[in-house]
FITORLO-463307 format. One record per residue (C-alpha): residue number from 1; residue in one letter; chain; x, y, z. Coordinates in steps of 0.02 Angstrom, whole numbers. Each point is the difference from the previous one (the first is absolute). Example, Ala and Ser with C-alpha at 12.3 -4.5 7.8 and 13.67 -1.06 7.14 Angstrom:
REM FITORLO-463307
1:a:A:615:-225:390 $
2:s:A:69:172:-33 $
This chain:
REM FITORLO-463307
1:x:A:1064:688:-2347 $
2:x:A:203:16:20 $
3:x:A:103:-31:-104 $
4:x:A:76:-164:98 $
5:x:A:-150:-91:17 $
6:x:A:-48:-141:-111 $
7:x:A:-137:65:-96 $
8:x:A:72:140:-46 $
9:x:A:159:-103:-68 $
10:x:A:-90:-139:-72 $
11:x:A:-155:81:-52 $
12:x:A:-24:208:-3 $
13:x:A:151:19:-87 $
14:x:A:-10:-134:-120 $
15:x:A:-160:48:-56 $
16:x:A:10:194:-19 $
17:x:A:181:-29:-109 $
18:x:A:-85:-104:-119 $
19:x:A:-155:100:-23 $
20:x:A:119:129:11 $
21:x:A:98:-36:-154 $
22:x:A:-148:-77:-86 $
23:x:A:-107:147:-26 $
24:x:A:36:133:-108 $
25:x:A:108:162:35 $
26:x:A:-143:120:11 $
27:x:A:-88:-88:145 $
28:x:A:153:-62:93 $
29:x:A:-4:131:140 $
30:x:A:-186:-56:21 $
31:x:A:38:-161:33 $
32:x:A:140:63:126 $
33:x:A:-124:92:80 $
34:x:A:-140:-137:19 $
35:x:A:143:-101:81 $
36:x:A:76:138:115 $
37:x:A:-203:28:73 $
38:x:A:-18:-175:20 $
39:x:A:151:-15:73 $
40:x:A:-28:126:117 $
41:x:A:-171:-72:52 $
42:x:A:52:-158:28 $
43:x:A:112:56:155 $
44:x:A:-117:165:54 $
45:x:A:-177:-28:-66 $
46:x:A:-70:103:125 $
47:x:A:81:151:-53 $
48:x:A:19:-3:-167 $
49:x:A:-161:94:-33 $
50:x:A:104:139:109 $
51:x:A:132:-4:-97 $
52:x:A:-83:25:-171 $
53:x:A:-94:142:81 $
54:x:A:133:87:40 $
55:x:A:77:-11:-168 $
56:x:A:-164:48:-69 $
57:x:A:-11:164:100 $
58:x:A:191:23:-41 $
59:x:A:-33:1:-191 $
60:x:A:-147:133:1 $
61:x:A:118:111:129 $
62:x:A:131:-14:-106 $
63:x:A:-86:24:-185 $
64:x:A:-73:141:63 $
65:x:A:168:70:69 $
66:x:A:71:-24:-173 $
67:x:A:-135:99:-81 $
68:x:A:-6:123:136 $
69:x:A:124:173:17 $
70:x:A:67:115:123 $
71:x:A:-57:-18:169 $
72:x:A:-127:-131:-61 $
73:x:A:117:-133:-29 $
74:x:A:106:29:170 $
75:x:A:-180:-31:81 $
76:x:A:-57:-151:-92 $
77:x:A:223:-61:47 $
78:x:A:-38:48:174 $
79:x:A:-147:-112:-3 $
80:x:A:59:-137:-70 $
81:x:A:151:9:103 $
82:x:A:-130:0:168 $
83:x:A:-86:-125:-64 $
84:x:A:129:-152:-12 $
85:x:A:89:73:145 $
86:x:A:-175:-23:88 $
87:x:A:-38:-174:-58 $
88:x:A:170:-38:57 $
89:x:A:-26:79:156 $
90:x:A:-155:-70:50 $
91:x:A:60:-168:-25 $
92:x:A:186:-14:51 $
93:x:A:-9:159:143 $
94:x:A:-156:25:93 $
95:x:A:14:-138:141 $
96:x:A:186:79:26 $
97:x:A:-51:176:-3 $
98:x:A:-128:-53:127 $
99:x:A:91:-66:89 $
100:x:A:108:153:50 $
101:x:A:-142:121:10 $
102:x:A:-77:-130:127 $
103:x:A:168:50:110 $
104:x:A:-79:167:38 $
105:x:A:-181:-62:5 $
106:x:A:39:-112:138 $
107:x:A:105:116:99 $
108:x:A:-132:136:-34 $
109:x:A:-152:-139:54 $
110:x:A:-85:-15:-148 $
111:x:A:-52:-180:-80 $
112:x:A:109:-57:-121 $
113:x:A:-25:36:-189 $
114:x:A:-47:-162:-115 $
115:x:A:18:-37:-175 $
116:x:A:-58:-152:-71 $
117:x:A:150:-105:-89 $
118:x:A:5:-23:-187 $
119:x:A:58:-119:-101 $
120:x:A:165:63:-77 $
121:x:A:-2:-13:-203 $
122:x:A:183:-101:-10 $
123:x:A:123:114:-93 $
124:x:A:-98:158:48 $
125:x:A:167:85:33 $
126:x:A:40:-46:-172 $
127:x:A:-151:57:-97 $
128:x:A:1:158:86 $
129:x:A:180:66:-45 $
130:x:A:-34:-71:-164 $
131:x:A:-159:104:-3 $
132:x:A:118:153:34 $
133:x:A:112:-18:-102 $
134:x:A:-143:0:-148 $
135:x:A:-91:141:90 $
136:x:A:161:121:1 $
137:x:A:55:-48:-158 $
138:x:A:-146:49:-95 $
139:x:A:6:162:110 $
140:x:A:180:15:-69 $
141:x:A:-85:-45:-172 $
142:x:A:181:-87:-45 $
143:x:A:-106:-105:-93 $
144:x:A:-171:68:-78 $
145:x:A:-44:-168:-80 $
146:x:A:-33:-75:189 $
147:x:A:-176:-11:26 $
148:x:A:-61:-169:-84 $
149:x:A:-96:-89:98 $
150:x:A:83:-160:-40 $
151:x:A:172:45:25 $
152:x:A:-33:62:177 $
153:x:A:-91:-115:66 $
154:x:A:126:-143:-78 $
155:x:A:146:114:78 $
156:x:A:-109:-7:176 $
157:x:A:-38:-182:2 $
158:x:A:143:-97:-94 $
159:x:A:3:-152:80 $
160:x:A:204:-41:0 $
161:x:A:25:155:115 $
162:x:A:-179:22:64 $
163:x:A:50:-51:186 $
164:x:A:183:65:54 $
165:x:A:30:67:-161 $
166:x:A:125:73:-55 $
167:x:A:-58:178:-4 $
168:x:A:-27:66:-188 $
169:x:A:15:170:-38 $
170:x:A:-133:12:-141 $
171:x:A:125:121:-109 $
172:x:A:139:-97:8 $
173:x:A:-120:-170:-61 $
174:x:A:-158:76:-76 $
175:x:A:61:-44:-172 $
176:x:A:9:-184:44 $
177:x:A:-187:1:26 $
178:x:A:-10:55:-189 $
179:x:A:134:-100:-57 $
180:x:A:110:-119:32 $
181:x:A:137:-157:-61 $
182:x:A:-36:-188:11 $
183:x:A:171:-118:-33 $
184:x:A:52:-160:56 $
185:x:A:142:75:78 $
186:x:A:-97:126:101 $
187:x:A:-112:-138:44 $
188:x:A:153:-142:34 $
189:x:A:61:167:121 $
190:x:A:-153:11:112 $
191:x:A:-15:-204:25 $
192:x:A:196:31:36 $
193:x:A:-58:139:136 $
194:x:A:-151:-87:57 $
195:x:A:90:-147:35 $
196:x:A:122:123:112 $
197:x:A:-116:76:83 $
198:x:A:-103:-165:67 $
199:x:A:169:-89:38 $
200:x:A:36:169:122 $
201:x:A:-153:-16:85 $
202:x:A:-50:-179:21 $
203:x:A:191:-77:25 $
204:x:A:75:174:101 $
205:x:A:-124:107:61 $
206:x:A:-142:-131:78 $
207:x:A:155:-109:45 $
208:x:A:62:161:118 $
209:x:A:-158:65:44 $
210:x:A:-47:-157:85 $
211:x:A:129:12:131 $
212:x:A:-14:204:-17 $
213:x:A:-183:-14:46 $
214:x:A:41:-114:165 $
215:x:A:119:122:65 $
216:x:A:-108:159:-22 $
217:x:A:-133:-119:101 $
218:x:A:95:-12:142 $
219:x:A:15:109:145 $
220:x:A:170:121:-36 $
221:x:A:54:-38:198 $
222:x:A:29:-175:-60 $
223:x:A:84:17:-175 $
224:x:A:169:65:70 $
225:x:A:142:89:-107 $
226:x:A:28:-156:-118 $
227:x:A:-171:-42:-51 $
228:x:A:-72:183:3 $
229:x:A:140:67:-127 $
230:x:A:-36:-182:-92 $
231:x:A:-164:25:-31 $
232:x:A:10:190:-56 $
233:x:A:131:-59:-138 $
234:x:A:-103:-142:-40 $
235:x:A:-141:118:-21 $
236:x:A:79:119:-93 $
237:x:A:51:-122:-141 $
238:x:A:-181:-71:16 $
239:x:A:-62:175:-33 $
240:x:A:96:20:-170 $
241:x:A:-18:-175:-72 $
242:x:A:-176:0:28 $
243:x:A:-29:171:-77 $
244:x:A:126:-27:-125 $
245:x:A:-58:-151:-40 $
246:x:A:-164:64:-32 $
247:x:A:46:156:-90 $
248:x:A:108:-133:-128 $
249:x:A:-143:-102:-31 $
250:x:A:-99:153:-42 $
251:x:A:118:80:-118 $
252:x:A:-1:-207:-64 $
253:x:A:-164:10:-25 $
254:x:A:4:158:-94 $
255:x:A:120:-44:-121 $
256:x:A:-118:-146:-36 $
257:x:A:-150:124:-64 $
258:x:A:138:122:-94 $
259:x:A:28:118:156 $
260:x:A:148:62:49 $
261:x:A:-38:37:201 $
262:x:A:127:138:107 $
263:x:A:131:-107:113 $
264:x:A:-41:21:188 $
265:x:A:185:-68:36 $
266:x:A:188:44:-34 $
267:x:A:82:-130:160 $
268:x:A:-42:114:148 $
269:x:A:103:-79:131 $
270:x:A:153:37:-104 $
271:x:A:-42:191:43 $
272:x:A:144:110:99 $
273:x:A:-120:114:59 $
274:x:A:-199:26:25 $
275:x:A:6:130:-117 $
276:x:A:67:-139:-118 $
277:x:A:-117:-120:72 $
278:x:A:-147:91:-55 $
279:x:A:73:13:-184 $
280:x:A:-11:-199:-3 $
281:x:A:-154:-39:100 $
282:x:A:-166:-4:-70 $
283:x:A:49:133:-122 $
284:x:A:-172:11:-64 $
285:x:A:-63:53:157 $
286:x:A:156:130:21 $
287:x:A:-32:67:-160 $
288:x:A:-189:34:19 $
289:x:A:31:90:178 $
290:x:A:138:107:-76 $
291:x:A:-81:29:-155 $
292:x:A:-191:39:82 $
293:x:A:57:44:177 $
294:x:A:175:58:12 $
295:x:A:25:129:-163 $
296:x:A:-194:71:47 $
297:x:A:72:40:170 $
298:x:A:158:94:-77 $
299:x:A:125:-162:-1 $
300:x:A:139:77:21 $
301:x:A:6:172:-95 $
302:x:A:-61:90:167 $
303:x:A:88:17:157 $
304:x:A:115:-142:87 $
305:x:A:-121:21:150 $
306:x:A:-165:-22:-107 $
307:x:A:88:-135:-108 $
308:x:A:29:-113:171 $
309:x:A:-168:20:49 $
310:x:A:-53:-46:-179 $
311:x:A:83:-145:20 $
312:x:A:-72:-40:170 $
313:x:A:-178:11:-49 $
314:x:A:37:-104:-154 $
315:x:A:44:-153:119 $
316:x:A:-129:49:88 $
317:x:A:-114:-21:-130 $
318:x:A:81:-156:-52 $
319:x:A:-2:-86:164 $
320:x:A:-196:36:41 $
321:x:A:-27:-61:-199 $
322:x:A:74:-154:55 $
323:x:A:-116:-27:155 $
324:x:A:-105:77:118 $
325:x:A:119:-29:159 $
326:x:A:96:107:91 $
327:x:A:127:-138:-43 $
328:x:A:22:57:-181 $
329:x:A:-25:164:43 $
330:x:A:128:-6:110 $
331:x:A:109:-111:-148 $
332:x:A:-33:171:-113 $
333:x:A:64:130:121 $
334:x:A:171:-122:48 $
335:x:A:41:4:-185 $
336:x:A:-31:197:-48 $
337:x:A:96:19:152 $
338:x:A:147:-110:-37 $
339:x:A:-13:67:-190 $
340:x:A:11:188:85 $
341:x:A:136:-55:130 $
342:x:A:95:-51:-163 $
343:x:A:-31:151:-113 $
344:x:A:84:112:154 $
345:x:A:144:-121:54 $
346:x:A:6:-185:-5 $
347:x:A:27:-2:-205 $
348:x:A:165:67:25 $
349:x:A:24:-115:139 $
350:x:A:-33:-158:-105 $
351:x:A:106:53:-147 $
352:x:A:169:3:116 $
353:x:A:-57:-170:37 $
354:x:A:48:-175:-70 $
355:x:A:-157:-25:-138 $
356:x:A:-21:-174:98 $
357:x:A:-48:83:171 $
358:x:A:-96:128:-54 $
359:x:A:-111:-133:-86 $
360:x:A:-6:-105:164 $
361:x:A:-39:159:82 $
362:x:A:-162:32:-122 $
363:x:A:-53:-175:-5 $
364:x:A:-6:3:201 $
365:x:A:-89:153:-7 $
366:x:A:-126:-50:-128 $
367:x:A:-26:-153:96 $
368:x:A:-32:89:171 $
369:x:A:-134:98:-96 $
370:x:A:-62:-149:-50 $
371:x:A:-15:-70:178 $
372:x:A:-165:139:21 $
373:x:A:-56:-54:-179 $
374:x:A:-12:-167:67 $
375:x:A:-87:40:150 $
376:x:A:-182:-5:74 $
377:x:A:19:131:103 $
378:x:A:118:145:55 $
379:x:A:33:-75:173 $
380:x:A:61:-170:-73 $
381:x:A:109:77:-135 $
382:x:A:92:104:148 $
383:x:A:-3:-149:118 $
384:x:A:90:-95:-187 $
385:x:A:119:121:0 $
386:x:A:49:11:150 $
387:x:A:19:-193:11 $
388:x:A:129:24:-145 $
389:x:A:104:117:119 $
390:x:A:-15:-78:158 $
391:x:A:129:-121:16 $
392:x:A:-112:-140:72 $
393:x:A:-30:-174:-58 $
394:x:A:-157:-107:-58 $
395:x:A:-82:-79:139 $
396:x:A:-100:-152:-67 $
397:x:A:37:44:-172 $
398:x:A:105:-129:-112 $
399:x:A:14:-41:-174 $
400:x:A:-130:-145:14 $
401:x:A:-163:109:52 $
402:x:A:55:150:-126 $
403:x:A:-17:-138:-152 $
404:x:A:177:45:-25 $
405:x:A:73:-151:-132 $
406:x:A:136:-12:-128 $
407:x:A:-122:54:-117 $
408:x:A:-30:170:91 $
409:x:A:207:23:-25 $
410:x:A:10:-45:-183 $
411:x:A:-140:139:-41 $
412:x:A:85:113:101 $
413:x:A:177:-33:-87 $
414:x:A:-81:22:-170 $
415:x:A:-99:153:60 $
416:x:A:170:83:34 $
417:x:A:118:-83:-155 $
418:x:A:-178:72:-104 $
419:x:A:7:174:98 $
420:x:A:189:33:-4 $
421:x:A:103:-95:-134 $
422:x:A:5:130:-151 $
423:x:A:-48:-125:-134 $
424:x:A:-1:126:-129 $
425:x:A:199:-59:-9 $
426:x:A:-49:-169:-64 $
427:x:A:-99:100:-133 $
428:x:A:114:20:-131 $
429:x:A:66:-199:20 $
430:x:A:-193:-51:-3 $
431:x:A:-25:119:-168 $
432:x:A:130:-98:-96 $
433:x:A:-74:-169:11 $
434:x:A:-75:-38:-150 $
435:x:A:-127:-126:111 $
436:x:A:-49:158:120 $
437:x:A:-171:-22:-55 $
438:x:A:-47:-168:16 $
439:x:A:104:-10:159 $
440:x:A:-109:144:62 $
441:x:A:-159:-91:-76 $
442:x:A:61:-140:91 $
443:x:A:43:74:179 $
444:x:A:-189:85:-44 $
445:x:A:-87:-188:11 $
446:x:A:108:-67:137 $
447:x:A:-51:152:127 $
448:x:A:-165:24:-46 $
449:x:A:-22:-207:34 $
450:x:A:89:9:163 $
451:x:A:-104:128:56 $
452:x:A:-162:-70:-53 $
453:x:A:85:-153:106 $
454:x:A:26:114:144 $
455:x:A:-170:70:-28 $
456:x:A:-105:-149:6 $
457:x:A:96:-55:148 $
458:x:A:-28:149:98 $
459:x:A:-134:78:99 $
460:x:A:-62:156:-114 $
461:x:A:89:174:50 $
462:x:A:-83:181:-75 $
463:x:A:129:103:-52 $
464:x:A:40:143:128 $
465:x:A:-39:152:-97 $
466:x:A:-184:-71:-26 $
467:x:A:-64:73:157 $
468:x:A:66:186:-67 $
């Protein structure tokens, strides 16, 4: 169930607000947790009984950690840690691992080694870092109130950020799970963010992606310059309204039930650097590898040579979390490299440097990482690129068979007015009207309706970030 489909708009939400807010305080987060389950069931059924398994076995690891001393409770961490880096493994991994041990097996004459495919829980990625972050926390024991069972599982399988979350640290939100505000104005907010987020994805991202989509479908030898650099910019604003958009109406939606969800983004493509890039892109994420990954490995208190290669197997990490695909794992290792290549020279290089081409400079970049994000394979996303710096031209190709229409250039001209006009200078003139909220309340029910339009219209689109 997504959150831009019809029954969850017209129905699921509906329903679980107003038995939300009609039952009493004390069994409010059961009722949240009913929904998030069925919720979850209704768009994986087949692997839900996976998914509370795991979260079962996570809960007796992690009790008896808490109880547990000395070298007793690094075991039972060690375990648990294994144990959701297995599951995650053995879904997500094993066909690509295979894959590349099957190299040697065939050049050594063996048969092939098989796996047989599972079915993927959707927002495994998710639930596992989430999963961490509880495991090492108790381990930490910043917090020695953790282990209720209903808090955890609640914190696992809240439905608003169940899929492409945002990642939540569980001691920097465990409280809300105990506690929390309800107001009209926090509520007013998240309709005000929901309505955001479903305007970015239905009216921008789907209206990019569909011409996006054509272009990465066609041969790279026939794209030429213009269309190939086209369709990675039109791809790279895809990528952030759709996950943007998604990440809004999740933080919406929390606001809705009392929560107050972490951002997962600060206007990226305004970014003079990668380094800055990564401060502004699904800071969630960034904060859980630095926090879990980065500062375990010695961050930066140890050498400069062992804080590079930190930083290198961080996007490493990141890129095979995204995917199994030599694609994102390539994707990881060209941004720890570019983050490296600035840390030794090329900050100093974009600081002498007019602030407006040094943030051409990173969006370009960003985008040509994109280009192997984008890609099915290794071979097409070098054959992409190298269309982009060939100087040839389309052959066949026109604006007609891309789907390319007015409406494709009016997304993309708000995609970039959205992505690069610093609107926080119209703050302070917006602040003074003494009608800002009923204008907001207003500009609320006139998006939201227009993108139901555009919704209803339209052929359904998942959000990108699902399949992660």
């Amino acid at each position: 169930m997504a959150f831009n489909s019809n029954i969850f708009i017209f129905l699921f939400l509906p329903l679980c607000l107003l038995i939300y807010y009609l039952s009493h305080d004390k069994i409010k987060n059961y009722v949240l947790l009913l929904a998030s389950i069925v919720f979850y069931a209704w768009g994986s059924p087949n692997t839900l009984i996976v998914l509370l398994a795991s979260i079962a076995i996570n809960y007796i690891l992690i009790s008896i950690m808490e109880i547990s001393k000395g070298k007793s409770r690094k075991l039972f961490l060690v375990l648990s840690l294994v144990f959701n880096i297995g599951i995650l493994a053995g879904y997500k991994y094993i066909d690509f691992f295979l894959s590349g041990i099957n190299v040697f097996t065939y050049l050594a004459g063996f048969a092939p080694l098989t796996w047989r495919k599972l079915s993927v829980p959707i927002g495994l990625s998710y639930i596992t870092f989430q999963q961490i972050s509880y495991i090492v926390d108790i381990y930490k024991d910043k917090d020695k109130s953790y282990v209720n069972p209903l808090d955890y599982v609640l914190y696992i399988l809240i439905f608003p950020r169940l899929i492409a979350g945002p990642i939540m640290l569980y001691h920097e939100t465990s409280i809300q799970f105990k506690e929390r505000t309800h107001s009209f104005d926090k509520f007013s907010y998240g309709i005000w963010r929901f309505s955001i987020g479903m305007f970015k994805k239905v009216a921008i991202a789907n209206s990019l992606g569909l011409v996006a989509d054509n272009i990465f479908s066609t041969d790279p030898s026939l794209l030429g310059i213009k269309y190939a650099w086209f369709g990675m910019v039109l791809y790279t604003f895809q990528l952030f309204f759709d996950f943007s958009g998604y990440s809004d109406m999740a933080v919406g939606i929390g606001k809705m039930f009392g929560f107050d969800f972490p951002e997962n983004f600060n206007r990226p493509y305004i970014s003079k650097s990668i380094t800055e890039f990564w401060k502004r892109w699904h800071m969630s994420l960034s904060r859980f590898l630095k926090e879990y990954i980065y500062i375990p490995l010695g961050g930066n208190r140890v050498s400069t040579k062992r804080t590079y290669i930190n930083l290198w197997i961080v996007f490493l990490i990141s890129g095979l979390w995204h995917g199994a695909a030599m694609t994102f794992v390539i994707w990881g290792i060209y941004h720890g490299t570019l983050l490296i290549l600035e840390r030794v020279y090329l900050l100093k290089v974009y600081k002498k440097l007019p602030a407006i081409i040094s943030n051409g400079i990173s969006f370009i970049l960003v985008g040509i990482g994109w280009v192997f994000f984008r890609s099915e394979s290794l071979s097409y996303a070098l054959r992409y690129l190298k269309a982009m710096f060939t100087l040839s031209f389309a052959q066949g190709i026109n604006f007609y068979n891309m789907d390319i229409s007015l409406k494709t250039f009016v997304a993309l001209l708000l995609a970039v007015l959205i992505s690069f006009i610093r609107y926080e200078r119209f703050q302070n003139v917006f602040d003074r009207l003494k009608s800002k909220d009923i204008i907001k309340y207003v500009l609320s029910l006139i998006i939201l309706i227009y993108s139901l339009a555009a919704l209803s219209s339209g052929t359904y689109s998942p959000f990108i970030y699902f399949k992660f």
